[in-house]
N, CA, C and O atoms as CSV, one atom per row, in Angstrom:
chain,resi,resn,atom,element,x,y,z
A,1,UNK,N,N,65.529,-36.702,46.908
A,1,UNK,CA,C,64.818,-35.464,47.170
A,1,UNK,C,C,64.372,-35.488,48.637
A,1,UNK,O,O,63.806,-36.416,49.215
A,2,UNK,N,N,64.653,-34.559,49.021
A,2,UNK,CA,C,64.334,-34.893,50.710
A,2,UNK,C,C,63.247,-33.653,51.191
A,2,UNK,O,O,62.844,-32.787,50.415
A,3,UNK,N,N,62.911,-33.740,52.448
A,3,UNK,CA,C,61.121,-32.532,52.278
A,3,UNK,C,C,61.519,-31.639,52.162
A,3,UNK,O,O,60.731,-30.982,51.482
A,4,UNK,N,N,62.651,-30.879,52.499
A,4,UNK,CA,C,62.753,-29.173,52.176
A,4,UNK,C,C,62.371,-29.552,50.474
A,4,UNK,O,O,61.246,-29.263,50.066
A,5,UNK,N,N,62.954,-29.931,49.933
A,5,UNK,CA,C,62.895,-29.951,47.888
A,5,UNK,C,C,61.464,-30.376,47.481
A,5,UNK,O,O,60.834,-29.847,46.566
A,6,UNK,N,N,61.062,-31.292,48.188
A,6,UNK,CA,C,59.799,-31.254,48.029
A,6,UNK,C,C,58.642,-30.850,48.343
A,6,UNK,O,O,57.719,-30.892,47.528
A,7,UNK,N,N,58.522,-30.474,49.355
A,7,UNK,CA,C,57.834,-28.821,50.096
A,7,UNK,C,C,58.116,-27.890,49.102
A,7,UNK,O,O,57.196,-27.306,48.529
A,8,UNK,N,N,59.371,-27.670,48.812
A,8,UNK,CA,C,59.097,-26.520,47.941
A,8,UNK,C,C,58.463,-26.760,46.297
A,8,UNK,O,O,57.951,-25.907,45.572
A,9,UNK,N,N,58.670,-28.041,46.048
A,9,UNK,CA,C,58.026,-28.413,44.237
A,9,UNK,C,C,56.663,-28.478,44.728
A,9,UNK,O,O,55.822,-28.546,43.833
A,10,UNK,N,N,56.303,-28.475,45.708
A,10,UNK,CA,C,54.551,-28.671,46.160
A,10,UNK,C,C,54.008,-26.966,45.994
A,10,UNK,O,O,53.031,-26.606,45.337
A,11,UNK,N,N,54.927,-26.091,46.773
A,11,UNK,CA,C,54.664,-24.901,46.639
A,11,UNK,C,C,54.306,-23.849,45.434
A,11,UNK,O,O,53.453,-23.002,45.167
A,12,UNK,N,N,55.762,-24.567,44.743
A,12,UNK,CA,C,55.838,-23.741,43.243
A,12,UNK,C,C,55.110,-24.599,42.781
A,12,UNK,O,O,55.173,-24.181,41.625
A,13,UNK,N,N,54.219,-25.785,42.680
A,13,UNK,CA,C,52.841,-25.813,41.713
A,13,UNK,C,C,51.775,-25.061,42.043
A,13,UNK,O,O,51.225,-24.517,41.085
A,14,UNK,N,N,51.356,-24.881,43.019
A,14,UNK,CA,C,50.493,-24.491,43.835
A,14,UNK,C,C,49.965,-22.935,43.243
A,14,UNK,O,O,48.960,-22.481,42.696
A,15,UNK,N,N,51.605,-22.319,43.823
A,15,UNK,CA,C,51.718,-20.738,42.767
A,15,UNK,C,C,51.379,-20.429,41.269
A,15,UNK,O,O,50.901,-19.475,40.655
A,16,UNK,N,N,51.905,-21.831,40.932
A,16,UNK,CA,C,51.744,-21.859,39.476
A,16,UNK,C,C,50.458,-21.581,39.075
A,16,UNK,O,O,50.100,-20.637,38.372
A,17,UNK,N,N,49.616,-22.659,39.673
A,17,UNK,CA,C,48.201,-22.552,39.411
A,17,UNK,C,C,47.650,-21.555,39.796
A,17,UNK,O,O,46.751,-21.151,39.059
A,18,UNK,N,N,47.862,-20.957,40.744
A,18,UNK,CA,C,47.030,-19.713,41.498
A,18,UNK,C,C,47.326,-18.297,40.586
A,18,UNK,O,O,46.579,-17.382,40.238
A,19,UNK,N,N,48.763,-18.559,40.371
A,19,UNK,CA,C,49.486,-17.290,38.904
A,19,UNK,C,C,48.054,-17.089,37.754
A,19,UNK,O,O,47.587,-15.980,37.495
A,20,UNK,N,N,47.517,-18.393,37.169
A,20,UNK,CA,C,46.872,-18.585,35.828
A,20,UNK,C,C,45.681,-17.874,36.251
A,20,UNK,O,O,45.467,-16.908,35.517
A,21,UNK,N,N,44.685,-18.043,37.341
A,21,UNK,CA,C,43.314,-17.463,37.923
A,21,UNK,C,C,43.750,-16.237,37.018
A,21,UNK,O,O,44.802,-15.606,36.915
A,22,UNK,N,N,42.527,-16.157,36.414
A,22,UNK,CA,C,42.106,-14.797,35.627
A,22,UNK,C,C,43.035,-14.325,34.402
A,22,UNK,O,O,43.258,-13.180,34.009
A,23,UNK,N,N,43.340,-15.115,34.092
A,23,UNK,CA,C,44.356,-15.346,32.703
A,23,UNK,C,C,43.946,-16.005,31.404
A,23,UNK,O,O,44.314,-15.750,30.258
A,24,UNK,N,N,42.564,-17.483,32.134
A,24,UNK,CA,C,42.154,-17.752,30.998
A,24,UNK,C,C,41.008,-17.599,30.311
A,24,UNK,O,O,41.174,-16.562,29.668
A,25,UNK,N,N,39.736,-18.114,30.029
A,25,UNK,CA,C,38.883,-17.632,28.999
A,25,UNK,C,C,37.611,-17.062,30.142
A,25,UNK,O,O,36.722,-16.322,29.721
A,26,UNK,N,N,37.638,-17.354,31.111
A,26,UNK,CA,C,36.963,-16.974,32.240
A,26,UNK,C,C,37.512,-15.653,32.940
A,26,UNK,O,O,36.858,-15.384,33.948
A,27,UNK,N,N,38.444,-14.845,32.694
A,27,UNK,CA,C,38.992,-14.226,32.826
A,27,UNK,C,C,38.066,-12.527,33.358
A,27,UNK,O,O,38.127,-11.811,34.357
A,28,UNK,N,N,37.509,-12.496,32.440
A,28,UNK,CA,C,36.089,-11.377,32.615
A,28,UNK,C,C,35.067,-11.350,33.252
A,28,UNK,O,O,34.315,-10.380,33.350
A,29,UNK,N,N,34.842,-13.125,34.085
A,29,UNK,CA,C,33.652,-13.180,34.571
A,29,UNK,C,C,34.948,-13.321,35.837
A,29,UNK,O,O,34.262,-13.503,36.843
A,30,UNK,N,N,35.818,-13.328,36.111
A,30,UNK,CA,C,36.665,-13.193,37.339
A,30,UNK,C,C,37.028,-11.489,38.042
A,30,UNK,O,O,37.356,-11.195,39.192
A,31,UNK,N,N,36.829,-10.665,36.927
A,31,UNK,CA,C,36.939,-9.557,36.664
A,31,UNK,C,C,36.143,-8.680,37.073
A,31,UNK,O,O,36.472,-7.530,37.364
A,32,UNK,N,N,34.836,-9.219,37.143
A,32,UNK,CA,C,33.348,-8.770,36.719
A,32,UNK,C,C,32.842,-9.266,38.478
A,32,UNK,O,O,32.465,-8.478,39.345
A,33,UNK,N,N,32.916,-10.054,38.553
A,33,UNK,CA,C,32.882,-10.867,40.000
A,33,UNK,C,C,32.520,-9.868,41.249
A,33,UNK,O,O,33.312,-8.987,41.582
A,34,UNK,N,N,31.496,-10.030,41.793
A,34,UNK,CA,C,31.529,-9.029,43.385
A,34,UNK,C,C,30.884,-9.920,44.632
A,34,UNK,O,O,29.950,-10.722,44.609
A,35,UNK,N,N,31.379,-9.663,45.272
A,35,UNK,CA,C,30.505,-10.013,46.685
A,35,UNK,C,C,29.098,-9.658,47.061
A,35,UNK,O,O,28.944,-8.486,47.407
A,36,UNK,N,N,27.884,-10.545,47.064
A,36,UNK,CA,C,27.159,-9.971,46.641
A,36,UNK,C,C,26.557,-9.295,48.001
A,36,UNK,O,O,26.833,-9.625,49.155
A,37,UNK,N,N,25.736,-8.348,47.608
A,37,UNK,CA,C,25.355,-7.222,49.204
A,37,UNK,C,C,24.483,-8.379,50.419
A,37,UNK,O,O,24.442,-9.598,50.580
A,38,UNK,N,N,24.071,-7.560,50.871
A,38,UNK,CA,C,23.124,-8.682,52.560
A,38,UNK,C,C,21.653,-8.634,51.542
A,38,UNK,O,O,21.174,-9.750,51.740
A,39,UNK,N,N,21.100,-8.200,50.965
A,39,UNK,CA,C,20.141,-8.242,50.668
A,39,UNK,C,C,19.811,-9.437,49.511
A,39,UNK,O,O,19.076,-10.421,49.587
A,40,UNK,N,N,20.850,-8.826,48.164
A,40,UNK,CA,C,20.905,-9.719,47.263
A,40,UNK,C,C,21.073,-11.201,47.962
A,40,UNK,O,O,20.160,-11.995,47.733
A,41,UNK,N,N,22.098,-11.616,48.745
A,41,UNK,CA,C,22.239,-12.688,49.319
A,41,UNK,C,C,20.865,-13.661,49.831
A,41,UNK,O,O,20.552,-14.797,49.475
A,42,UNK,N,N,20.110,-12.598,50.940
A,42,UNK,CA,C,18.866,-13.017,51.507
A,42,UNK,C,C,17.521,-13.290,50.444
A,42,UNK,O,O,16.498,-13.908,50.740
A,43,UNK,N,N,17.825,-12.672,49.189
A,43,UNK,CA,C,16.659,-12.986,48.130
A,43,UNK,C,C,17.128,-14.175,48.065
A,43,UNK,O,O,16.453,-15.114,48.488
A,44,UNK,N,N,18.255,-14.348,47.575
A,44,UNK,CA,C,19.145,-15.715,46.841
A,44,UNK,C,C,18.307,-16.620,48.119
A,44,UNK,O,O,17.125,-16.885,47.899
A,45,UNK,N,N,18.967,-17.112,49.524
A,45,UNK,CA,C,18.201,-17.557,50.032
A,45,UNK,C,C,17.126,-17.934,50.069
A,45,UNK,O,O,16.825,-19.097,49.799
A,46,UNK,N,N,16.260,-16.995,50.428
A,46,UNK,CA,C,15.066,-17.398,50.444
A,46,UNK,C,C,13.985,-18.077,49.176
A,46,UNK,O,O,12.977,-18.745,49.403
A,47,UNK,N,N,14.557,-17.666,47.728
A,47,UNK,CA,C,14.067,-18.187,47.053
A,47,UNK,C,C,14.753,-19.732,46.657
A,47,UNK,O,O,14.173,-20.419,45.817
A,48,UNK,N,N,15.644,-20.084,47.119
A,48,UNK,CA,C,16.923,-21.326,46.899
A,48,UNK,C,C,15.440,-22.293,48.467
A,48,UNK,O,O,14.579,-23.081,48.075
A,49,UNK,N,N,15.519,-22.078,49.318
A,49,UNK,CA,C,14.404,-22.243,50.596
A,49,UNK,C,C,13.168,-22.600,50.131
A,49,UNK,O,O,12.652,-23.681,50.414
A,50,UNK,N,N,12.544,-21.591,49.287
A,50,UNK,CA,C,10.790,-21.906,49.157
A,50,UNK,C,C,11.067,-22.865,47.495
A,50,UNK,O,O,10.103,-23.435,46.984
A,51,UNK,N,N,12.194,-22.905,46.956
A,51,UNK,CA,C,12.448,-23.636,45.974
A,51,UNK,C,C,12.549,-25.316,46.265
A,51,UNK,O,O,12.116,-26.219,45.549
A,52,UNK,N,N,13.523,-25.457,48.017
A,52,UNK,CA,C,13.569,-26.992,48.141
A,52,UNK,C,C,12.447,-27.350,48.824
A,52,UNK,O,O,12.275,-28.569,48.845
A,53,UNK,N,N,11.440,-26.553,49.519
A,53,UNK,CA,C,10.320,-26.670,49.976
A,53,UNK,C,C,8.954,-27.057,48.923
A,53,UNK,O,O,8.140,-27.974,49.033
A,54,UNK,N,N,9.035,-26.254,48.149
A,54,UNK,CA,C,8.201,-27.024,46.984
A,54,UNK,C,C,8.675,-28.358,46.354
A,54,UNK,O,O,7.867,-29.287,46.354
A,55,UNK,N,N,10.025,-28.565,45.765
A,55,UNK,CA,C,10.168,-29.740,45.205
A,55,UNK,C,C,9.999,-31.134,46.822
A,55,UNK,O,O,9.878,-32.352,46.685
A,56,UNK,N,N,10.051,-30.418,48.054
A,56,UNK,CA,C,9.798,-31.442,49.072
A,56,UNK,C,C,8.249,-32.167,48.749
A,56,UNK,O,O,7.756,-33.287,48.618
A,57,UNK,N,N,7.820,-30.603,48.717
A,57,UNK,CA,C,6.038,-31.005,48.818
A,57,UNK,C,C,5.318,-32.105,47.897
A,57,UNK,O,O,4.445,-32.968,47.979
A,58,UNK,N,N,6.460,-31.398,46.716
A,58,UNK,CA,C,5.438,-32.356,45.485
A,58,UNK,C,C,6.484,-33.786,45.516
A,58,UNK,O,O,6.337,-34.696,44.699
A,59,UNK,N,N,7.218,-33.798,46.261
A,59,UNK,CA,C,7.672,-35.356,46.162
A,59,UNK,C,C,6.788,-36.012,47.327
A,59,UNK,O,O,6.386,-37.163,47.158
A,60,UNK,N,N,6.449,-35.271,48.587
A,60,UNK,CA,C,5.269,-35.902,49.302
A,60,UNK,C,C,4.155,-36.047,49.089
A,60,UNK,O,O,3.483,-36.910,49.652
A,61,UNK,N,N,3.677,-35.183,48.173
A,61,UNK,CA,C,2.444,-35.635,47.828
A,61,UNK,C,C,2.425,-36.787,46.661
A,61,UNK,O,O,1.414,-37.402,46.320
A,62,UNK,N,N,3.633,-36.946,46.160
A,62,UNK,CA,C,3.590,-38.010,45.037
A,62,UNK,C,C,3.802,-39.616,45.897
A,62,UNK,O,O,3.597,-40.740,45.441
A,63,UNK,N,N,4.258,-39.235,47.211
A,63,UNK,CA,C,4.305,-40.557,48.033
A,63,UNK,C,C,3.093,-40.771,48.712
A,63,UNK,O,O,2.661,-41.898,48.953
A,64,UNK,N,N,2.294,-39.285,49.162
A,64,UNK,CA,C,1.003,-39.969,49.386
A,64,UNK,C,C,-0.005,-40.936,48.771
A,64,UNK,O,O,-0.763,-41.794,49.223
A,65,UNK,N,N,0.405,-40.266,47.077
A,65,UNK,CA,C,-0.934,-40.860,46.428
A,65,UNK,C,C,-0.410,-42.006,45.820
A,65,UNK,O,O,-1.331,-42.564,45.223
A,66,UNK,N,N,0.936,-42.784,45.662
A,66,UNK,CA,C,1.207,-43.778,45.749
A,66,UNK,C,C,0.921,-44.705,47.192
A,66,UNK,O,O,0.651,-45.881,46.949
A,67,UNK,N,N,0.942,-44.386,48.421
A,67,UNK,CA,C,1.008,-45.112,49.436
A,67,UNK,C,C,-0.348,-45.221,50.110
A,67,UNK,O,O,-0.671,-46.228,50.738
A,68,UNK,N,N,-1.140,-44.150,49.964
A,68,UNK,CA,C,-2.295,-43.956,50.875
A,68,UNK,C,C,-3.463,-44.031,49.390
A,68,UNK,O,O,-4.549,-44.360,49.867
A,69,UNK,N,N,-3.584,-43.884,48.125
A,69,UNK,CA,C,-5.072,-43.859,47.333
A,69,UNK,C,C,-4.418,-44.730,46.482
A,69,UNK,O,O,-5.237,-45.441,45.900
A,70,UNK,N,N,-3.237,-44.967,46.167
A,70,UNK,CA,C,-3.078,-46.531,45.000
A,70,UNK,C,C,-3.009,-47.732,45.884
A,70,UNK,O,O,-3.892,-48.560,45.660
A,71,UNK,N,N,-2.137,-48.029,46.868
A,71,UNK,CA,C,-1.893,-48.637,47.717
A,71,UNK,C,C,-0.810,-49.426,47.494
A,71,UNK,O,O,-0.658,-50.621,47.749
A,72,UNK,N,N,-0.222,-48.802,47.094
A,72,UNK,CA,C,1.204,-49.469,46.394
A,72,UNK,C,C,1.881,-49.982,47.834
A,72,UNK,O,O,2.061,-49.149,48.722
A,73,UNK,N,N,2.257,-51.411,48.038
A,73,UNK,CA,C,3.333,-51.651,48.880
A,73,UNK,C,C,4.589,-51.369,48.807
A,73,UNK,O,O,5.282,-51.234,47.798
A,74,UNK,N,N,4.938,-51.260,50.160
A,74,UNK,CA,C,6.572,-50.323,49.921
A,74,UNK,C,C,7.719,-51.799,49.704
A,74,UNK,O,O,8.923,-51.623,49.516
């Protein structure tokens, strides 16, 4: 088999797989699917933001009060 034949068996899997998208049981939520607007996006953001900002906080404050009022050595 030399690369033209195999370039092309690389190709026709490739197609193959890309053919099935929206064929199988997910099919409706592929269907259903949109890009979401500038706004929707910027909620998504910002709440995904004040979401890793809180779980930051309360993991620092759980290292304060291990490091600075128990005195746990590191």
């Amino acid at each position: 088999m030399d690369l033209v034949d195999k370039s092309a068996e690389i190709q026709r899997k490739i197609e193959e797989r890309f053919s099935r998208i929206g064929k199988g049981k997910y099919s409706r939520i592929f269907k259903m699917a949109r890009k979401p607007t500038r706004d929707e996006y910027s909620k998504v953001v910002t709440i995904t933001g004040i979401g890793i900002i809180l779980v930051g906080g309360v993991g620092f404050l759980i290292y304060l009060i291990l490091q600075v009022y128990l005195k746990i050595p590191k």
